[in-house]
C-alpha positions in Angstrom: -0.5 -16.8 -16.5 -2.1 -13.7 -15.4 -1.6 -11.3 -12.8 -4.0 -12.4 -10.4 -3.3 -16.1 -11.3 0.3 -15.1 -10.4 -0.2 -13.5 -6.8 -2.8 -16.4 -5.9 0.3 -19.1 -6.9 2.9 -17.2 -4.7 0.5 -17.0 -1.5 -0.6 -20.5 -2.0 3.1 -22.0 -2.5 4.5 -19.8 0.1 1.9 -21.7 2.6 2.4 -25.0 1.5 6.3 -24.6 2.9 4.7 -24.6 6.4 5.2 -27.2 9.0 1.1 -28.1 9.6 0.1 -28.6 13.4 -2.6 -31.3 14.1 -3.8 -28.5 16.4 -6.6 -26.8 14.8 -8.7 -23.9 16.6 -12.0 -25.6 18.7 -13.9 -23.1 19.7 -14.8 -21.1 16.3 -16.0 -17.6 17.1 -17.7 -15.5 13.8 -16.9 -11.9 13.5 -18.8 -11.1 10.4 -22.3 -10.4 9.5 -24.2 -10.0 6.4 -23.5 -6.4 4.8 -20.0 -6.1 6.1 -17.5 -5.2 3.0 -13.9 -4.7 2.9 -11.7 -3.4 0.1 -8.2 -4.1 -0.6 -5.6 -2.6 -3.1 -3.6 -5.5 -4.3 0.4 -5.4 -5.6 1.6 -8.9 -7.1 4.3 -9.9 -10.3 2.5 -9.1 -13.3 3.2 -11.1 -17.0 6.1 -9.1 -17.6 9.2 -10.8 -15.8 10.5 -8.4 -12.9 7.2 -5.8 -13.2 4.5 -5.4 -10.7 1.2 -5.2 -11.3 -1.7 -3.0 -9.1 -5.1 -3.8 -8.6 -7.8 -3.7 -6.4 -10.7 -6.3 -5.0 -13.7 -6.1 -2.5 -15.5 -8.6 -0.4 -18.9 -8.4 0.6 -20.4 -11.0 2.8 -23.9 -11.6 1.6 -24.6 -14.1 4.6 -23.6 -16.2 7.8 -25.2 -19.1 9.3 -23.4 -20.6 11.8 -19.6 -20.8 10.6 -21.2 -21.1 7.2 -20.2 -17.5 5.4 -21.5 -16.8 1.7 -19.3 -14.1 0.3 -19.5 -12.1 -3.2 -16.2 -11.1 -4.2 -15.3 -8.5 -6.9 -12.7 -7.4 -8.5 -11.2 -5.2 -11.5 -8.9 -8.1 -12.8 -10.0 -9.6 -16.4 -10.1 -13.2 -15.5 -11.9 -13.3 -11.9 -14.6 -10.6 -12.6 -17.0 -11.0 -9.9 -17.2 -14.2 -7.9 -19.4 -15.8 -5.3 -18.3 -18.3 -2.6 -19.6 -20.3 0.6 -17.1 -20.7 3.0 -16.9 -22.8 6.3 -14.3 -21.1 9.0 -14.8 -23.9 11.3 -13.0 -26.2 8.7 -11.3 -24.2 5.4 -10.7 -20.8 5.3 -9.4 -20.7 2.1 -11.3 -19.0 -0.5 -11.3 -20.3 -4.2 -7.9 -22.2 -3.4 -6.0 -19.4 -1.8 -6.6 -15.7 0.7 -7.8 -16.6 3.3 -9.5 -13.2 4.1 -12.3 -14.0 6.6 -10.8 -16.2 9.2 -12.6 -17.3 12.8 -12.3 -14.0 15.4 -10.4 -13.6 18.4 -7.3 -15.6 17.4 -4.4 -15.6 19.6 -1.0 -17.1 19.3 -0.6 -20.5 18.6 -4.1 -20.4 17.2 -4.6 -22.2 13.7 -6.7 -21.4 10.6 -7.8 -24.1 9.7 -7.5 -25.2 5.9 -6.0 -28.3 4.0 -2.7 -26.0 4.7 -3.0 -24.5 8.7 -1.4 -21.6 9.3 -0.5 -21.1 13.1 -0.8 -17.5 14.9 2.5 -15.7 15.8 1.5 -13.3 18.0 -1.1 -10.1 18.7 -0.1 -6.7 17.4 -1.6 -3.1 17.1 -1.7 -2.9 13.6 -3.7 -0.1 11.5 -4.8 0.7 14.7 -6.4 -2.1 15.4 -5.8 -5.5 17.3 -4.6 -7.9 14.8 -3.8 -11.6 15.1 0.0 -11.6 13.2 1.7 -14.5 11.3 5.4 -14.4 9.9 6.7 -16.7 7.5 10.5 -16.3 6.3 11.8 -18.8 3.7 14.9 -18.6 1.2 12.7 -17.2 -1.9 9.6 -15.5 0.8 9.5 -13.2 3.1 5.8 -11.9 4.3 3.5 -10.7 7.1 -0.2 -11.4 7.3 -2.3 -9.4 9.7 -5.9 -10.3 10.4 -8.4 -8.2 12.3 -9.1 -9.9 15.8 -12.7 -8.8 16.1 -14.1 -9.2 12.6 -11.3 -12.3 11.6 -10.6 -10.4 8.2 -7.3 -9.7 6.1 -6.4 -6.4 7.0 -3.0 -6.9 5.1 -0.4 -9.3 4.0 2.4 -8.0 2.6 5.6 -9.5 1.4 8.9 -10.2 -0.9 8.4 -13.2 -3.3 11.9 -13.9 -6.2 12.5 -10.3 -5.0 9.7 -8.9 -6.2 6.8 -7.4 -3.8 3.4 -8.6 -3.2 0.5 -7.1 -1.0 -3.1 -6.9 0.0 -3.7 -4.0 2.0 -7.1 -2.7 3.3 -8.3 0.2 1.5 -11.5 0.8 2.9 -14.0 -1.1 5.1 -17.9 -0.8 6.6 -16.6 -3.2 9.2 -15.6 0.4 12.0 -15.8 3.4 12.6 -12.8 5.5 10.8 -12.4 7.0 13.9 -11.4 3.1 15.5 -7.9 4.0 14.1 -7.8 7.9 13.9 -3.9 9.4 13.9 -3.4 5.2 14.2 -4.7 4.9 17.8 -7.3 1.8 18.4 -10.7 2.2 20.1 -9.5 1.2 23.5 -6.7 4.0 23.5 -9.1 6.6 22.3 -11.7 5.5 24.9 -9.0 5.9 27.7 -8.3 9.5 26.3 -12.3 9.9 26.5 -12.7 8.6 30.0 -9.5 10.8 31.2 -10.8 14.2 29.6 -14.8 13.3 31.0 -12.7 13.4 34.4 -10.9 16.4 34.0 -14.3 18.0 33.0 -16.0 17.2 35.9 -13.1 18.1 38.1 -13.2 21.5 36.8 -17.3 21.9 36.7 -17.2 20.9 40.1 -14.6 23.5 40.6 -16.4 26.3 39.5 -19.5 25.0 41.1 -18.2 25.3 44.6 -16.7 28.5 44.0 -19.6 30.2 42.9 -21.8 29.0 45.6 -19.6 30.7 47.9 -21.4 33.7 49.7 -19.0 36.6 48.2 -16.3 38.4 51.3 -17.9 41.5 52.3 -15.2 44.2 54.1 -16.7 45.7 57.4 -18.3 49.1 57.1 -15.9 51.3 58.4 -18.1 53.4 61.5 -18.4 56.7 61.6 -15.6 58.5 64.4 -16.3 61.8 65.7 -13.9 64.8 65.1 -11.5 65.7 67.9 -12.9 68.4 70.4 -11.4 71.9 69.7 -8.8 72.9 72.3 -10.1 75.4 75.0 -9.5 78.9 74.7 -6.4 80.6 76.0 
């Protein structure tokens, strides 16, 4: 089995260890548009027993109808090469049998992804500097953590321990924000509350300077002239 056969078989048996909720998410927002890309650097067990393997793959979503999403998916491992794929969010987010990486947007906790295996929300995090809807799943032989992007419903990263060995997507690179969204790891709400702070501060001080200058300047009295004592009369 190769590598990427390998990492796919540890996400997709790590999922089917779930407890699946008949609740499945109603209202399906889409966060993705045609031309939006996103680029992951990928560690998983390789064909050598207790070695890793490193590896990278990019999505790029070619086209959206409705919650119908046709992606092209590349990637430099031997055996997928480049694949394309139509998925539906509103009913299986699971991509060729396993990762789901474009899920519906704006998921909250207790939210599912809906699949022929649902995975239920934990909870909202700041994560890459960015908002991300979280699940946790802990077992005896897994441990991982799967972050997706609450605006755009992408994998930003799942990362984990599988028979002690590591395995991870992570986001490398994306079209999807600005860099600056997460500069020095702050999201675009903190940086727009730094923005709206120093604008004040600004003004504060123009308006400052403003009133001060328009003040006519302080002008000192001219000192008027005083005539010299009269001499004292003569002996």
């Amino acid at each position: 089995m190769n590598r990427t056969r390998n990492l796919e078989a540890c996400a997709f048996l790590l999922i089917l260890c779930l407890a699946s909720s008949p609740r499945i998410v109603h209202a399906v927002a889409v966060g993705v548009q045609p031309g939006d890309w996103i680029k992951y650097n990928i560690t998983g067990p390789s064909d050598v027993p207790g070695q890793t393997e490193n590896y990278w793959s990019n999505i790029t979503v070619n086209s959206v109808s409705g919650t119908l999403i046709s992606i092209t998916m590349e990637t430099n491992s031997t055996t997928l090469g480049t694949r394309n794929y139509q998925i539906d969010i509103a009913f299986d987010c699971w991509i060729g049998g396993a990762w789901p990486y474009i899920v519906p947007a704006s998921l909250s906790a207790g939210d599912n992804i809906p699949g022929n295996v649902i995975i239920t929300i934990s909870d909202t995090t700041q994560h890459l500097g960015r908002d991300t809807a979280h699940f946790a799943f802990n077992s005896q032989d897994e441990t991982s953590d799967w972050y997706w992007d609450r605006q755009k419903g992408v994998l930003m990263e799942m990362s984990g321990i599988y028979q002690n060995q590591p395995m991870a997507y992570r986001m490398d690179s994306t079209n999807m924000w600005s860099s600056t969204s997460n500069f020095l790891g702050l999201g675009w709400q903190v940086w727009a509350i730094i923005g709206i702070i120093a604008a004040v501060a600004v003004a504060v001080s123009v308006f400052a300077f403003v009133r001060h200058k328009g003040k006519p300047p302080t002008t000192l009295p001219t000192p008027q002239f005083q005539p010299p004592p009269p001499p004292p009369p003569p002996p």
